[in-house]
LOMAR-221517 format. One line per 10 residues: number of its first residue (from 0); their letters; for each residue x, y, z negated of C-alpha. Coordinates in steps of 0.2 Angstrom, whole numbers, always signed. Layout:
BEGIN
NUM> A> X/Y/Z | ...
END
This chain:
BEGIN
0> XXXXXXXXXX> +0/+0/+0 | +8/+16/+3 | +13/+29/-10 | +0/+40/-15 | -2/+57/-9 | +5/+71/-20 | -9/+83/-26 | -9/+101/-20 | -7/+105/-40 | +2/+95/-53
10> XXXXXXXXXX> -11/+102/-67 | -28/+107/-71 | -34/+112/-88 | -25/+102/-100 | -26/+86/-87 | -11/+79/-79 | -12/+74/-58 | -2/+59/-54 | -7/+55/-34 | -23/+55/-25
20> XXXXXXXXXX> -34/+37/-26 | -47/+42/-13 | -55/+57/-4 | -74/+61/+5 | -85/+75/+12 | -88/+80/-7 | -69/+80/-10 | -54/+71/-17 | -50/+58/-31 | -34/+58/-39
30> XXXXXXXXXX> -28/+47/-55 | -24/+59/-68 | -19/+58/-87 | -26/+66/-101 | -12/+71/-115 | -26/+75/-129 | -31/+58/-129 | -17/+47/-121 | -29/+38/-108 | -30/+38/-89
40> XXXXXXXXXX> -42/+49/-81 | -47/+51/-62 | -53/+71/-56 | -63/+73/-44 | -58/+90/-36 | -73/+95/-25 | -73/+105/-11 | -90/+108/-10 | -96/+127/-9 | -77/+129/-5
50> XXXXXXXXXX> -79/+147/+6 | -95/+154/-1 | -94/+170/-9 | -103/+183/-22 | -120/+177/-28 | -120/+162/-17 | -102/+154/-26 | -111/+160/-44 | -127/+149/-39 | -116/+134/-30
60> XXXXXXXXXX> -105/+135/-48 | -121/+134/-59 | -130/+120/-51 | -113/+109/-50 | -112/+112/-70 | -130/+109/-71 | -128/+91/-61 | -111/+87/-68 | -120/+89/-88 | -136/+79/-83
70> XXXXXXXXXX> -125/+65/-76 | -114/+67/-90 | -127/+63/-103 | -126/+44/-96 | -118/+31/-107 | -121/+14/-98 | -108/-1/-96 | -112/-1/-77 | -109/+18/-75 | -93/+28/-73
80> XXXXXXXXXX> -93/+39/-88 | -92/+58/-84 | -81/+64/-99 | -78/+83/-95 | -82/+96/-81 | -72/+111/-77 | -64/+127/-68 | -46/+129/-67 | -37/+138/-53 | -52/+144/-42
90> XXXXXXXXXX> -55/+126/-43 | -71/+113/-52 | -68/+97/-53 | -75/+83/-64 | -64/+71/-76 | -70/+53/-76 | -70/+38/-82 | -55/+29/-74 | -59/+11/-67 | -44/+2/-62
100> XXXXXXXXXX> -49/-10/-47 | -58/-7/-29 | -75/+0/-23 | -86/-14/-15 | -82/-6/+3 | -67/-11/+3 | -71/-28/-6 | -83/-32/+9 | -69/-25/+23 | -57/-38/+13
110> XXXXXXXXXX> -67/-55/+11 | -82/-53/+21 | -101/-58/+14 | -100/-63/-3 | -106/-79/-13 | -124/-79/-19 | -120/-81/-39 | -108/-68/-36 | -121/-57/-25 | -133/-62/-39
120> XXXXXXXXXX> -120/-56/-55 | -118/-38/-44 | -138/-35/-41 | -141/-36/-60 | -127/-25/-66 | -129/-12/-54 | -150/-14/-57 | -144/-9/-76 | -138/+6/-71 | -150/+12/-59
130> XXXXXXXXXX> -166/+9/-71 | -156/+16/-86 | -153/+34/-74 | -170/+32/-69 | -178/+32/-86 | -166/+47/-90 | -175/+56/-75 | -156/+54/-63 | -161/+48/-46 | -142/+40/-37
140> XXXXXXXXXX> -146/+47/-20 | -130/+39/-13 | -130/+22/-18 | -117/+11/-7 | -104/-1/-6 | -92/+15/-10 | -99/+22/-25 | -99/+2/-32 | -83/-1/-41 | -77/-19/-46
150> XXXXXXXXXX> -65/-18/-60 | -49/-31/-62 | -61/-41/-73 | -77/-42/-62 | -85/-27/-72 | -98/-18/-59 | -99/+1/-61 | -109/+13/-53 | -101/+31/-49 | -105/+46/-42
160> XXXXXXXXXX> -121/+51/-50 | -125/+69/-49 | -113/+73/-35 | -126/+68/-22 | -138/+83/-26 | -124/+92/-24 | -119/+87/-6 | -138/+89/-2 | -135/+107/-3 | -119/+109/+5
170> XXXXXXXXXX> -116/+95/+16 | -115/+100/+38 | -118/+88/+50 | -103/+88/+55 | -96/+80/+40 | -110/+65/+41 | -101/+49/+48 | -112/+34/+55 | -110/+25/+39 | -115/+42/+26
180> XXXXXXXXXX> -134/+38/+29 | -134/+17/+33 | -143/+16/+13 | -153/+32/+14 | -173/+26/+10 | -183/+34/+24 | -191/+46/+15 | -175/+54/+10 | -167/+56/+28 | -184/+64/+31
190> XXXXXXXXXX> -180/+74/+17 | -195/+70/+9 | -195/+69/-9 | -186/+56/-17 | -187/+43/-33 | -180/+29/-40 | -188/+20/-28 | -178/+28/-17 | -160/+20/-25 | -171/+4/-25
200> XXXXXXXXXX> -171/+2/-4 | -150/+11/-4 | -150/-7/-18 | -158/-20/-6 | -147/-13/+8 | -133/-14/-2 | -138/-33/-6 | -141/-37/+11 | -125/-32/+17 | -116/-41/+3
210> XXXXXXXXXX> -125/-56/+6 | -123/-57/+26 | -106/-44/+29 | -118/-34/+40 | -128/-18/+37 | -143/-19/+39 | -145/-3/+48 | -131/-3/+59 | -126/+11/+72 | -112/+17/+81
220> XXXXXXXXXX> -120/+34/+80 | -131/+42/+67 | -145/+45/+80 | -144/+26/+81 | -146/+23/+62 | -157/+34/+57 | -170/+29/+70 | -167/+12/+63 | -170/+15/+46 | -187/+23/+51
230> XXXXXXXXXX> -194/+13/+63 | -185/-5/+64 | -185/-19/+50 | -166/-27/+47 | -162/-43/+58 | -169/-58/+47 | -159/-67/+34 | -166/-84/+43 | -153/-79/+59 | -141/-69/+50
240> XXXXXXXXXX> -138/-81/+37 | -149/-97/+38 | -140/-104/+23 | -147/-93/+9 | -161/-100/-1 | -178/-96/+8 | -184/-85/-5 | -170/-73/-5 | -179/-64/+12 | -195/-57/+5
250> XXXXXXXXXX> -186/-53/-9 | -175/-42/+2 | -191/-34/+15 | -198/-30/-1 | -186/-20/-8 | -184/-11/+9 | -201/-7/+14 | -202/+9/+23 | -217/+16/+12 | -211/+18/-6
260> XXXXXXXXXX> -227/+11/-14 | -222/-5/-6 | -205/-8/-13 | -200/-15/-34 | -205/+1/-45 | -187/-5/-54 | -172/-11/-47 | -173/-24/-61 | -188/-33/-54 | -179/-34/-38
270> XXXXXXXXXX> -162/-44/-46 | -175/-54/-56 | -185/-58/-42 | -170/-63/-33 | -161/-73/-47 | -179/-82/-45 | -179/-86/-26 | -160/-93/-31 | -164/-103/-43 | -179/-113/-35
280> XXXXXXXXXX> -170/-115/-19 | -165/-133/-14 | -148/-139/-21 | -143/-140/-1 | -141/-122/+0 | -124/-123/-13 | -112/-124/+1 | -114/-105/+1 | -122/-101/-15 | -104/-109/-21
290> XXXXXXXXXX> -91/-100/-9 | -88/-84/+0 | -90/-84/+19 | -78/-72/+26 | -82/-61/+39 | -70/-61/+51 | -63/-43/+57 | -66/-37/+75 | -53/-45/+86 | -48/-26/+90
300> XXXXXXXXXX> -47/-20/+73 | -32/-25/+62 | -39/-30/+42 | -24/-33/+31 | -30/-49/+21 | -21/-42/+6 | -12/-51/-9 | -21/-53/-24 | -34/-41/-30 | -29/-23/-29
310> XXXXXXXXXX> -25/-14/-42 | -29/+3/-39 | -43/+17/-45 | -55/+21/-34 | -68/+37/-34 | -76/+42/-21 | -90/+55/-17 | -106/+55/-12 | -115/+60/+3 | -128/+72/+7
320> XXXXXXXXXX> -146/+73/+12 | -148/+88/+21 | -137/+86/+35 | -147/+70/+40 | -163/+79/+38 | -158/+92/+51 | -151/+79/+61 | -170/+69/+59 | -178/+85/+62 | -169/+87/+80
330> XXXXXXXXXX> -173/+74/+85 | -191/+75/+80 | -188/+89/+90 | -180/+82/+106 | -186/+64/+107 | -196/+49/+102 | -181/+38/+102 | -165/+40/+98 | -161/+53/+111 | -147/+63/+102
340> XXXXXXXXXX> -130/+57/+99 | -116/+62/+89 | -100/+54/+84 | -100/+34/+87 | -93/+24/+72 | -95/+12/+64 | -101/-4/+64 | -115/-13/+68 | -123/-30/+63 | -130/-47/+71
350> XXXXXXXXXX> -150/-48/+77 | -166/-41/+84 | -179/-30/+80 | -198/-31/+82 | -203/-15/+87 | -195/-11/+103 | -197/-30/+108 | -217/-26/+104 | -214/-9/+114 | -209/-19/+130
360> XXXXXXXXXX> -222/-32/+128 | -235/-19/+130 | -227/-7/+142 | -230/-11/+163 | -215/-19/+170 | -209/-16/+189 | -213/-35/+195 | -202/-49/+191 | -193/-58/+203 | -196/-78/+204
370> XXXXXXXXXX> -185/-85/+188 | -172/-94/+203 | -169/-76/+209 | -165/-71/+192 | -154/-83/+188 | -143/-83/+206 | -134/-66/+208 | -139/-55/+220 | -120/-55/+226 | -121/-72/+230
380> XXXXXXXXXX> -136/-70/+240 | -130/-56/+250 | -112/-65/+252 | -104/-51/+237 | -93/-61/+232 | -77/-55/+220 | -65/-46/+229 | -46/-41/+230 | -43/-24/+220 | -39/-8/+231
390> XXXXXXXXXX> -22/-10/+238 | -17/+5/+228 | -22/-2/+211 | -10/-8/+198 | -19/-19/+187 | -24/-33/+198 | -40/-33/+191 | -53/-43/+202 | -68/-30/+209 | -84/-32/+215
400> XXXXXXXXXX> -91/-23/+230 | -107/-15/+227 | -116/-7/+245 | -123/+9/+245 | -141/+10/+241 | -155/+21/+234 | -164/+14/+217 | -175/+21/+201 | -163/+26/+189 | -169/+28/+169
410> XXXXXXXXXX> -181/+22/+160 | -195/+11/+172 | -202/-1/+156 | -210/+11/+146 | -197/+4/+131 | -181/+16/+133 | -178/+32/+124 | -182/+49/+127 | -167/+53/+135 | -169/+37/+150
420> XXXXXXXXXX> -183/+49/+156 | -189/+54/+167 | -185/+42/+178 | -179/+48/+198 | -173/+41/+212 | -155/+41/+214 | -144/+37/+233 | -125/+33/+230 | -111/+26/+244 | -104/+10/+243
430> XXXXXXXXXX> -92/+7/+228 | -83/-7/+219 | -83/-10/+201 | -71/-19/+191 | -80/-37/+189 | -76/-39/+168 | -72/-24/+157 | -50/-20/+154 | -43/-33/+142 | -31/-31/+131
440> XXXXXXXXXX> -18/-36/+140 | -21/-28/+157 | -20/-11/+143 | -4/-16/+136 | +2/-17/+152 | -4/+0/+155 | +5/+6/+138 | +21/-1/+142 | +22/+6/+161 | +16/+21/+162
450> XXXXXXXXXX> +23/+38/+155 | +9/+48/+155 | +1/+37/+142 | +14/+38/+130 | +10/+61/+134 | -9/+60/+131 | -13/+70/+117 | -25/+58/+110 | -11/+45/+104 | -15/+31/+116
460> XXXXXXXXXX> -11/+16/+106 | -11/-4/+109 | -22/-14/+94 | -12/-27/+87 | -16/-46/+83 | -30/-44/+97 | -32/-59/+111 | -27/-54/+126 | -41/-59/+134 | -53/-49/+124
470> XXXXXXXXXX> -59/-32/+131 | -48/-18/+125 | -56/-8/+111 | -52/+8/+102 | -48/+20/+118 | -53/+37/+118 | -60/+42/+133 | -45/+50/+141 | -35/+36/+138 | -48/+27/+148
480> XXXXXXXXXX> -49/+41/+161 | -29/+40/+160 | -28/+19/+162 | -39/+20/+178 | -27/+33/+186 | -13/+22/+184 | -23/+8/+190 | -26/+16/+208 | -44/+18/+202 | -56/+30/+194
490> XXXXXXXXXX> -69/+28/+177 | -87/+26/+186 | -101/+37/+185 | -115/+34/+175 | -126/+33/+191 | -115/+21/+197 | -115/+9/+181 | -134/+8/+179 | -136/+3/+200 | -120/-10/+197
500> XXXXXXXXXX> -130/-18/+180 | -148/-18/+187 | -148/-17/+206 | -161/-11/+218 | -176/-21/+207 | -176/-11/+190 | -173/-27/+179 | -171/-22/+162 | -156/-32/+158 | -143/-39/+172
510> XXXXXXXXXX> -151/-56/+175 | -169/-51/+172 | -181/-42/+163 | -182/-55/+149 | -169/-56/+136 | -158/-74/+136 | -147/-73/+118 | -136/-85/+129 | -131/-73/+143 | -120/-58/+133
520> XXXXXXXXXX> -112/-59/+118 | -122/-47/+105 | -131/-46/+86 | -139/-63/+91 | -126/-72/+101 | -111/-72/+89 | -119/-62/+74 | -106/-49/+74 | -90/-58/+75 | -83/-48/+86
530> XXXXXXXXXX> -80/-49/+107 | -78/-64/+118 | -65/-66/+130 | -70/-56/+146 | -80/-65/+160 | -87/-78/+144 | -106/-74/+151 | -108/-78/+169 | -125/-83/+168 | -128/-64/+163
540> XXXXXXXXXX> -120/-60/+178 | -129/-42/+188 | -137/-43/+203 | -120/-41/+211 | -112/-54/+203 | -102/-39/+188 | -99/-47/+172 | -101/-42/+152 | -113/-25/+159 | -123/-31/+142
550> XXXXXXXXXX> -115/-31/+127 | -94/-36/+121 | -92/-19/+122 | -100/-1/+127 | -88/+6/+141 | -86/+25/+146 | -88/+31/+160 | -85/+48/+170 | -102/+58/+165 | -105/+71/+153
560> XXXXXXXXXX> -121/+67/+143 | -133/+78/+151 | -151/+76/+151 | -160/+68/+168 | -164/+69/+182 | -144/+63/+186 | -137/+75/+198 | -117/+73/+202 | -118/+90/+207 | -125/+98/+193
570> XXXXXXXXXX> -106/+98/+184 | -108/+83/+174 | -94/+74/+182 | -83/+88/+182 | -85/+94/+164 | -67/+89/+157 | -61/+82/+140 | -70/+93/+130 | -89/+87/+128 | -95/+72/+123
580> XXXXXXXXXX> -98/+56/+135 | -108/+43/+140 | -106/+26/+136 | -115/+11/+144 | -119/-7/+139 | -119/-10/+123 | -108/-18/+111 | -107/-36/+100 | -112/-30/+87 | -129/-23/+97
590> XXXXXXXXXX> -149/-29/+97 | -157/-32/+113 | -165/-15/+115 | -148/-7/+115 | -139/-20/+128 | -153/-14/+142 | -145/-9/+156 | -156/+10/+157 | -148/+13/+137 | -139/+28/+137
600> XXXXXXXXXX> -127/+33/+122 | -112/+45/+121 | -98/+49/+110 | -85/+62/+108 | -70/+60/+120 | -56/+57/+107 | -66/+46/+98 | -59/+26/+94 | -69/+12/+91 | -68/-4/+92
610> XXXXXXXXXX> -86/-7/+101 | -79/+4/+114 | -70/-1/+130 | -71/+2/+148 | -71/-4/+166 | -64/+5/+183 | -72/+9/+199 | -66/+14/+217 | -75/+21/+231 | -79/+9/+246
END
C-alpha cells in the first residue's frame, strides 16, 4: 500500500495529523492523534461550503455544527462515535472515532459476494444502528458499502451520520459519480421527503449487493441509475444467485419497494426476516451459506488480491441529495427515459428488467422476418462475407463490408428512450466495419508502435493481466480516435453503427427483434464476469455478418451526442475532444434494453472504463 499522503497541516486544535486514510466530495479523512487523551483519532476536514462568503459561510458553519452535535449525541456499538467538532485555521472538521480495518467497498472489490452467515451477521449490526438513529429522530441518507466499516475483529460500524444533510445542501452535479446515488430510495433522488424507511431500501441494496457482488441498480452513468431506481426492479436473486435459500428474495423486494409504505418500517424486521428465510432453507443451499463466492474482477481492470486483511482506518463522506434531484428533475424535463447522460462509471450487474421488456411487448413492431432469416446473416445471404482490411491499415483486423443504403434510424419499437426519437430516415455510402471490437492485443500493439500514443494527453495506457483476446477496455476516446489513425482507419459514425447492427429491417437487436441470452455476452449471459474473448457470439452476428454490436463492451464512435434527427452536417462529427460522446452497444455487465441496437449513451472523451471499448471503420 503506498505511503499515506502528508496533510496540508500537521495540526488542528490540540489534534495531531499523521497521513490521510481516505478522501470524497464531502472532504478528506486523515488518522490523527489526540495528545489529551493518548488515543488515535481520524478528522474529517470537510470542504463543504469551502468558497462561500458573508451570511451564506455564517449559515453553511451553523447547520454543520447543528448536524455534527445531533450526530454526536449517538452512542451505539455499530456507530462511529463523533467525539468533537471544530474550527481551526479557516478550517471545520470533525474528530472521530477511529476504526482500524476497511469499509465494506473495498471488502466487496477484494473477495467478491460474501457468505450468507456472514451477510446475515452484517444486516443485523448495521440494522442496530439504523433503528437506534431512527428512534433518536437521525435519518443516514447515505447508507453504502463506503460508510460500512469492518473492524480487524469483524465489528460492523456505521459512519457518516449527519454529513449527508450536509452534502444535500452543498453538493454540484458535477461531484456526483455513477455509484453516489446506486442506494438512494426513490423518493429521495426525487427529493421528496425522506425517513428511515428511506436508509431501509439504501440497507436492502446494500444486502443485495453483498450477497450477489452486484448492485442492484447498476449504471455506467447516473441518467442510467437513477431511471433504474425509479422505474426498474433489481435482476432476481433466482438468476443472479440461484443458490441462496428461496426466501431470501422477497425478503430483499420487500425491503426495496419503490413506495415507502411497502417496505420494513425498521431495518430490524428486515435482518429478522431474513435470518428467518436462512434458517428454513433446505440444508442443500450450505455450499454457499458456508463459503464466500468471489467475484472475479473485469478482465480489463487490475484488483490486487491483497495479503491478509488490511489494516488501515477508513472514513469516508457521504454524498448528497440535491445534486441528483436536479439531475431527476432534468430529465423530467427532457425525457421519459434515460435521455441525459453524464460521466460513465462504474459498474454494472448481471439480469433483466420487467418493465422495458413489458414496454416492448405492447409497443408495434416493424414486421419480423421468418426465424431462418434471423438466424442466417444477412452478409451471408448477399455474399458479405469478412473481408481483408484496407491495404493502408495496420492492425490486420478482419472488416466487413457494409453497402450503401438508406434505413429508419432511432427508435422504431416504441421501447427506446427519449433521446432514440424521433426516428428519420438516414442514406449513407458504402463502408466497412471492423468485424469484432479492438482486443487487447491488437492495442498493445498500438501502444508499443506508435509515438503519438505515448504524446496524447489523456495518458494512453495498456491494462495489465488482461487476455489478449478480450476487447480492449479503459480507452478514452481519443486514444480510440488515435488507435484507428494508426490503424489506416477511422472511429465510425453513429449513423454508421446503428445501420451495421440492425440493417435495412429495423430489428431491435442484431439477430432479431427477440432477445436470445445466448447470442451476446451481457447481465444474463455471464452475470457480470466480465467480457468474452472477441467474436465468442456468432450466432448474434448483424445482418452483415459484424460481431459483439450487443453487449462485451459499449464502443465509441466519432459523434458528438446531439439530439436527432442525425445530420453529419450539422457539426456533430466535427466537434473535437471537447464534448461528450456517444457510445454504442452495450456492455457485460448490461440488461437487454440497453444492448438494443437503437440505445444511445455518451460519456465524456477522457473518460476510462472498463465497459468501454471500440471498433474502426473505413469508407468503401
Amino acid at each position: 500500500m503506498a505511503p499515506p499522503e502528508e496533510p496540508p497541516v500537521q495540526r488542528l486544535g490540540r489534534y495531531q495529523l499523521l497521513g490521510e486514510l481516505g478522501r470524497g466530495a464531502m472532504g478528506v479523512v486523515y488518522k490523527g492523534h489526540d495528545p489529551a487523551i493518548e488515543r488515535p483519532v481520524a478528522l474529517k476536514l470537510l470542504t463543504s461550503g469551502q468558497g462561500l462568503e458573508g451570511s451564506e459561510r455564517a449559515q453553511h458553519r451553523k447547520r454543520f455544527l447543528r448536524e455534527a452535535r445531533a450526530a454526536g449525541r449517538l452512542t451505539h456499538p455499530h456507530i462511529v462515535t463523533i467525539y468533537d467538532v471544530g474550527e481551526d485555521q479557516d478550517q471545520a472538521f470533525l474528530v472521530m472515532e477511529y476504526v482500524e480495518g476497511e469499509p465494506l467497498d473495498r471488502l466487496l472489490r477484494r473477495v467478491g459476494a460474501l457468505p450468507l452467515p456472514r451477510v446475515l451477521e452484517i444486516a443485523d449490526q448495521i440494522a442496530g444502528a439504523l433503528d437506534y438513529a431512527h428512534a433518536h429522530g437521525i435519518v443516514h441518507r447515505d447508507v453504502k458499502p463506503a460508510n460500512i466499516l469492518v473492524s480487524a475483529s469483524g465489528l460492523v460500524k456505521v459512519t457518516d451520520f449527519g454529513i449527508a444533510r450536509l452534502a444535500d445542501a452543498d453538493l454540484t452535479l458535477s461531484q456526483l459519480t455513477p455509484g453516489t446515488p446506486s442506494y438512494m430510495a426513490p423518493e429521495q433522488v426525487a427529493g421528496q421527503p425522506v425517513d428511515g424507511r428511506s436508509d431501509v431500501f439504501a440497507l436492502g441494496a446494500l444486502l443485495y449487493e453483498l450477497l450477489t457482488g452486484a448492485r442492484a441498480f447498476p449504471g455506467e452513468t447516473l441518467t442510467t441509475v437513477i431511471y433504474r431506481i425509479v422505474h426498474e426492479e433489481p435482476p432476481p436473486l433466482s438468476d443472479v444467485a440461484p443458490e441462496l435459500p428461496p426466501g431470501i428474495e422477497p425478503c430483499l423486494q420487500r425491503a426495496l419497494a419503490k413506495d415507502p409504505s411497502q417496505r420494513y418500517p425498521r431495518a430490524a424486521d428486515l435482518a429478522r426476516d431474513l435470518r428467518q428465510a436462512a434458517s428454513a432453507a433446505p440444508r442443500a443451499s450450505g455450499a454457499r451459506q458456508g463459503s464466500a463466492r468471489p467475484a472475479p474482477a473485469p478482465a480489463t481492470v487490475r484488483i490486487p488480491a491483497g495479503r491478509g486483511r488490511p489494516r488501515w482506518g477508513w472514513l469516508v463522506v457521504g454524498g448528497g441529495a440535491l445534486a441528483a434531484l436536479l439531475l431527476f428533475l432534468v430529465l423530467l424535463g427532457r425525457a421519459p427515459h434515460r435521455a441525459a447522460a453524464p460521466r460513465a462509471g462504474a459498474s454494472a450487474p448481471p439480469a433483466s428488467r420487467e418493465e422495458p421488456r413489458r414496454k416492448a411487448e405492447a409497443a408495434p413492431e416493424l414486421p419480423r422476418r421468418p426465424p431462418e432469416r434471423e438466424r442466417r446473416p444477412e452478409a451471408e445471404a448477399h455474399g458479405q462475407a469478412p473481408s481483408a482490411p484496407p491495404p493502408q491499415a495496420r492492425d490486420g483486423a478482419p472488416m466487413v463490408r457494409i453497402p450503401g443504403g438508406t434505413f429508419l434510424m432511432g427508435d422504431t419499437h416504441g421501447d427506446g428512450a427519449h433521446n432514440e426519437r424521433p426516428t428519420h430516415r438516414v442514406s449513407l455510402a458504402p463502408f466497412r466495419m471492423d468485424r469484432t471490437e479492438v482486443t487487447v492485443a491488437q492495442f498493445g500493439r498500438f501502444m508499443q508502435a506508435a509515438e503519438e500514443a505515448r504524446r496524447t494527453p489523456d495518458g494512453i495506457w495498456a491494462v495489465d493481466g488482461a487476455r489478449p483476446t478480450f476487447p480492449a477496455g479503459n480507452v478514452p476516446w481519443s486514444a480510440a480516435v488515435a488507435y484507428c489513425r494508426w490503424a489506416g482507419k477511422r472511429l465510425p459514425t453513429e449513423a454508421e453503427w446503428e445501420f451495421a447492427a440492425r440493417g435495412t429491417d429495423g430489428r431491435r437487436y442484431p439477430w432479431g427483434n427477440a432477445w436470445d441470452r445466448t447470442r451476446a455476452r451481457s447481465a444474463e449471459d455471464g452475470h457480470g464476469r466480465g467480457p468474452a474473448d472477441v467474436g465468442s457470439y456468432p450466432a448474434g452476428a448483424s445482418p452483415f455478418g459484424v460481431l459483439d454490436m450487443a453487449g462485451n463492451v459499449w464502443e465509441w464512435v466519432s459523434t458528438v451526442q446531439v439530439a436527432y434527427p442525425y445530420r453529419a452536417a450539422d457539426g456533430r462529427e466535427r466537434a473535437g475532444p471537447t464534448r461528450p460522446h456517444v457510445i454504442r452497444g452495450g456492455s457485460w455487465g448490461q440488461i437487454p434494453w440497453d444492448l438494443r441496437t437503437t440505445r444511445r449513451d455518451y460519456a465524456d472523451p477522457g473518460h476510462r472504463s472498463p465497459y468501454i471499448g471500440l471498433r474502426c471503420a473505413a469508407d468503401g
